[in-house]
C-alpha positions, 0 to 999 in steps of 0.5 A, a space after each residue: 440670687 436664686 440662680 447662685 444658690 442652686 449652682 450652690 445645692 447642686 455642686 459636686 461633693 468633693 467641691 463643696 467640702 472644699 467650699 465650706 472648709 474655706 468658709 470655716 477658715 474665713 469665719 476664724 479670721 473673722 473671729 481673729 479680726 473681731 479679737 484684735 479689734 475688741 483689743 484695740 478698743 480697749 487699749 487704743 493702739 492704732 497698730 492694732 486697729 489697721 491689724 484688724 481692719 487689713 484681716 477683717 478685709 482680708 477674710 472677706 476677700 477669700 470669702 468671695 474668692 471661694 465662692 466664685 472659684 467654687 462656681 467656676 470650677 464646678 460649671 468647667 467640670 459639668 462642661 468638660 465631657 467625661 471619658 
């Protein structure tokens, strides 16, 4: 655990932002889903439930998906010597 968090302290700038603005667009899915599912429990449409549910997993895919390609492309870039 500790070995992810300093890939995360020690990552290049311009990587980082890229990082972090894919966590933001993953927080307001998830702020979307905990919409649609708040809605849902007070009019009870099971189309807007699977809505919901499909985003909610969904955001946590990208979640996942940003931070893993963050770490692969920031450890090619350290890898690959510079000219």
């Amino acid at each position: 655990m500790k070995f992810v968090f300093n890939k995360f302290k020690n990552m290049d700038s311009s990587i980082s932002k890229v990082l972090f603005d894919g966590l933001k667009f993953c927080f307001i899915l998830v702020l979307l889903s905990a919409l649609i599912l708040s809605v849902y429990h007070s009019i009870h449409n099971i189309d807007l439930f699977y809505i919901g549910i499909s985003i909610f997993k969904s955001s946590l895919f990208f979640i996942a998906f940003f931070a893993i390609c963050a770490i692969a492309i920031d450890t090619i870039r350290r890898d690959i010597p510079h000219h």
